[in-house]
C-alpha positions in Angstrom: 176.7 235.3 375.3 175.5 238.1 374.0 173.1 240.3 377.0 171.7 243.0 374.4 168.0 243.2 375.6 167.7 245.7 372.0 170.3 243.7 369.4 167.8 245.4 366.6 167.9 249.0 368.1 168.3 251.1 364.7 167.3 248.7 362.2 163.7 248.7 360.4 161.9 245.2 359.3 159.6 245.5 356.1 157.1 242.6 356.6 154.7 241.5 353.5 152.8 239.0 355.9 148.5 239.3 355.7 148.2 237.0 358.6 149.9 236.6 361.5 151.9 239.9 361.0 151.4 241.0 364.0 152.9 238.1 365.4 156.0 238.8 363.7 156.4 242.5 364.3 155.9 241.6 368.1 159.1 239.1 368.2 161.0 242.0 365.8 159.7 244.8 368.0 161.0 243.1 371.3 164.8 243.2 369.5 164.1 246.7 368.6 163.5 246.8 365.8 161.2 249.2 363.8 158.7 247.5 362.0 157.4 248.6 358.6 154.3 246.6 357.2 153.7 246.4 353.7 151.3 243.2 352.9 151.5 242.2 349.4 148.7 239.8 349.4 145.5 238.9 350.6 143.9 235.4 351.5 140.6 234.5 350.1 138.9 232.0 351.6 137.3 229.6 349.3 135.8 227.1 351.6 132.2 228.4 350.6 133.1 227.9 346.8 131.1 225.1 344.8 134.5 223.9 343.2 135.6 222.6 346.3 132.1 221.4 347.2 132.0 219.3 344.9 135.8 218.0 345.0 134.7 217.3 349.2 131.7 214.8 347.9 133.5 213.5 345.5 136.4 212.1 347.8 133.4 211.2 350.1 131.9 208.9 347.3 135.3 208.0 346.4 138.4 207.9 348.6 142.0 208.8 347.5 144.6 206.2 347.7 146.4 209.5 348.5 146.1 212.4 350.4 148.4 215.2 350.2 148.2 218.4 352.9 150.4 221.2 352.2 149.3 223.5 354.7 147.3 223.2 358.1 145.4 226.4 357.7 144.3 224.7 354.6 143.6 221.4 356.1 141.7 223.1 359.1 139.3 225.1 356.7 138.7 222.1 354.3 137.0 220.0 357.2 135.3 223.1 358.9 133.6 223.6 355.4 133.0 220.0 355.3 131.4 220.3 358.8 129.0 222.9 357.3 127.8 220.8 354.8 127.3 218.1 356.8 130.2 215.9 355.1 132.7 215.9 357.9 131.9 212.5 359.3 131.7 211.2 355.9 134.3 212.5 355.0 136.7 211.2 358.0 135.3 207.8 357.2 136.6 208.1 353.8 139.8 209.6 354.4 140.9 206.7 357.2 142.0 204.1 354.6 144.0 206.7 352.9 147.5 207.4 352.7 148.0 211.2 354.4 151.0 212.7 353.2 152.5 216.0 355.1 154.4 219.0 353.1 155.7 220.2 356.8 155.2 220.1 360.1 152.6 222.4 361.1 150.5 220.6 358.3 151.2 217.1 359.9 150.2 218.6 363.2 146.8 219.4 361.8 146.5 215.9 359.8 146.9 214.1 363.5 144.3 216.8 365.3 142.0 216.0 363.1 142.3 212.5 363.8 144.0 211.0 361.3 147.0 208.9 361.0 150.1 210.2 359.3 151.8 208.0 356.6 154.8 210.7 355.3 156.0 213.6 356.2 158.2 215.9 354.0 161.9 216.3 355.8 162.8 219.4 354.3 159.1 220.8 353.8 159.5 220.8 349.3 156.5 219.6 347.4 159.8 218.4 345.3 160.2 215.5 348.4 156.4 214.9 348.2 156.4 214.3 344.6 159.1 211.7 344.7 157.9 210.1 347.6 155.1 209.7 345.4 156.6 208.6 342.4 157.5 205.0 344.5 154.2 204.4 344.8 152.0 202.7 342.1 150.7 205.9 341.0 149.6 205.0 337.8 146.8 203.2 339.1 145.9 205.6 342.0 144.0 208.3 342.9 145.5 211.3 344.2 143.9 214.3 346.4 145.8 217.5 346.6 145.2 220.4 349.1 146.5 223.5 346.6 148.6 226.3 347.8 149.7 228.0 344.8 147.2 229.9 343.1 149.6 229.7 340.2 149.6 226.6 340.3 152.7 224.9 341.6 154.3 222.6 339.0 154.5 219.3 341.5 150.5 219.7 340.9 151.3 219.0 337.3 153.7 216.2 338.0 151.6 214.5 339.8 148.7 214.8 337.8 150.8 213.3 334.5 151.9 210.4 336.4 148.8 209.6 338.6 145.3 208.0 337.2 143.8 210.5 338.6 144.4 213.9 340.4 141.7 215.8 342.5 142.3 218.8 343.4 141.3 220.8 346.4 141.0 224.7 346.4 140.5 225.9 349.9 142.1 229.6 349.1 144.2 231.7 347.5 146.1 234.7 347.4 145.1 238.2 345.7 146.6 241.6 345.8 145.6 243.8 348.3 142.8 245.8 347.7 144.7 248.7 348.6 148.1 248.7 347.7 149.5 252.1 349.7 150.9 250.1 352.3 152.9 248.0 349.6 154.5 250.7 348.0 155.3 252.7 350.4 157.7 249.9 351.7 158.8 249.5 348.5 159.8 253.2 348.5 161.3 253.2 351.7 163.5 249.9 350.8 164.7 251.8 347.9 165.7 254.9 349.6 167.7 252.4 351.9 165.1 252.8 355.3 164.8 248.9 355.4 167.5 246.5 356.7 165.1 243.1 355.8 162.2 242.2 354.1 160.8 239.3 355.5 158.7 236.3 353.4 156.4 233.8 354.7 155.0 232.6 351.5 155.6 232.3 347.9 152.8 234.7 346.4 154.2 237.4 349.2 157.3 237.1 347.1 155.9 237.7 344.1 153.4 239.7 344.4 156.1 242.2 345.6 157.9 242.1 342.5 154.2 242.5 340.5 153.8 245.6 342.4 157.2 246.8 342.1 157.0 246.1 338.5 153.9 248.1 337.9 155.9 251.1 339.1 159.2 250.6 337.0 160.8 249.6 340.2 161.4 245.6 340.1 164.9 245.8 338.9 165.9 248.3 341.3 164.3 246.4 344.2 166.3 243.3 342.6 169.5 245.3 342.7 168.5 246.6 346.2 167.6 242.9 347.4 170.9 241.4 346.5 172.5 243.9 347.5 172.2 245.7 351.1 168.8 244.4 351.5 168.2 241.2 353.1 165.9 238.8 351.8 164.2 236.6 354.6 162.1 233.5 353.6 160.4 231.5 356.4 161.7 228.2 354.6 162.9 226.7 351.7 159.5 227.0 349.5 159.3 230.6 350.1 163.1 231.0 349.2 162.1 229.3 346.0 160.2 232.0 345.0 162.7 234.6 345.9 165.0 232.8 343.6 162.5 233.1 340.8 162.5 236.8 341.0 166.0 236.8 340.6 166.9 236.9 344.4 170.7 235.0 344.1 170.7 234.5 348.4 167.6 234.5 350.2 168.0 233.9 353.7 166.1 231.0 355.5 166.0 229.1 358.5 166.4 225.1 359.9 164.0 224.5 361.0 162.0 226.9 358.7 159.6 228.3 361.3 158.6 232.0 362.4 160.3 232.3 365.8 163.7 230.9 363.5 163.4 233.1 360.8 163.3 236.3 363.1 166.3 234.8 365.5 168.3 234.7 362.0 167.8 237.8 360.9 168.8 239.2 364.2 172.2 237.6 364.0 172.6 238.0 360.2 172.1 242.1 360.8 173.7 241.7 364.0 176.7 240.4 362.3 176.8 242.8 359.1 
């Protein structure tokens, strides 16, 4: 067993995190770790947005067959905006004959506090599982809510709006760039110069939104090279790790179950073990 109150002493963390950061450079900074923090995005809230307004009353005049909830910060700030416009009742009333569908765990933990009954949860956390959990269902004669994650727009979103009668969906935020991008590129610097043992992940847009900064300086190849290289790559779960694959990371690093506290014990014992 190893005793090692410090078994990060010497190595540096780069974390691209807006929220809970913090968190994160707490449970580095306890291995001893130094902690560098870059944030490569931003989250907008758009609870206060009439697009999304008007996608709540809708579902309160007429109910999904399906409900889909990718995230629980998503879920939580959908029916606190529904509180403020007086919908949230309503909107629970609609919502109790539907089918709830879970992307992970934290967002099934906030389907059942806000009273609702869970029919399916993801396993392994994809939109790909939700999608063909989905696809047994009579879909072409249901309506279908989805709680967006990807400001890109995820390509389950268009899956499911092909093969559905109808697909609503709901935009409760998104990611931007920072509006200051020093803090950004001076990790990216630092990783280059070979300062940074990880960079750490805990969403797709983090990921690329990286690479979109890199890439403005001429340095997304290098930081490729770098991040298949020496440079670990660490994704909180599988989604994120999709993303990393997309910009051309070949092994991203993530964790079973694909949580924080997990995904900061692996990359102890991955740079313990190097």
């Amino acid at each position: 067993m190893d005793t090692n109150p410090t078994p990060l002493g010497g190595r540096s963390i780069g974390i691209t995190a807006d929220r809970r950061w913090n968190e994160q450079a707490e449970l580095f900074r306890k291995r001893g770790a130094d902690v560098i923090h870059g944030p490569t995005l931003r989250t907008i809230d758009l609870s206060g947005d009439e697009a999304l307004h008007q996608a709540t009353l809708d579902l309160v005049e007429r109910p999904p067959d399906y409900l889909v909830v990718t995230t629980a910060m998503g879920m939580r700030m959908w029916l606190e905006a529904a509180a403020a416009w007086g919908q949230a009742d309503a909107l629970k009333r609609g919502l109790a004959a539907s089918r709830i569908l879970a992307r992970g765990a934290k967002s099934s933990v906030a389907v059942r506090a806000a009273g609702f009954n869970l029919w399916w949860r993801a396993p392994h956390e994809t939109m790909e599982e939700v999608v063909e959990r989905l696809r047994a269902e009579p879909l072409p004669s249901s309506r279908v809510a989805v709680q967006l994650f990807d400001p890109r727009g995820h390509p389950s979103t268009e899956v499911l709006r092909a093969a559905a009668a109808e697909l609503v969906e709901l935009p409760v935020y998104r990611w931007n760039l920072p509006e200051d991008l020093t803090a950004a590129r001076r990790l990216i610097d630092a990783s280059l110069r070979g300062e940074v043992h990880a960079l750490t992940f805990t969403s797709q847009p983090a990921v690329h939104h990286l690479f979109r900064i890199a890439d403005d300086r001429g340095q997304a190849d290098e930081l490729r090279t770098a991040l298949n290289g020496p440079l670990l790559a660490a994704c909180v779960g599988p989604v994120c790790a999709e993303a990393a694959r997309e910009e051309g990371i070949e092994r991203p690093l993530w964790p079973e179950p694909p949580r924080l506290p997990a995904m900061v014990r692996q990359v102890t014992e991955h740079l313990q073990a190097g």
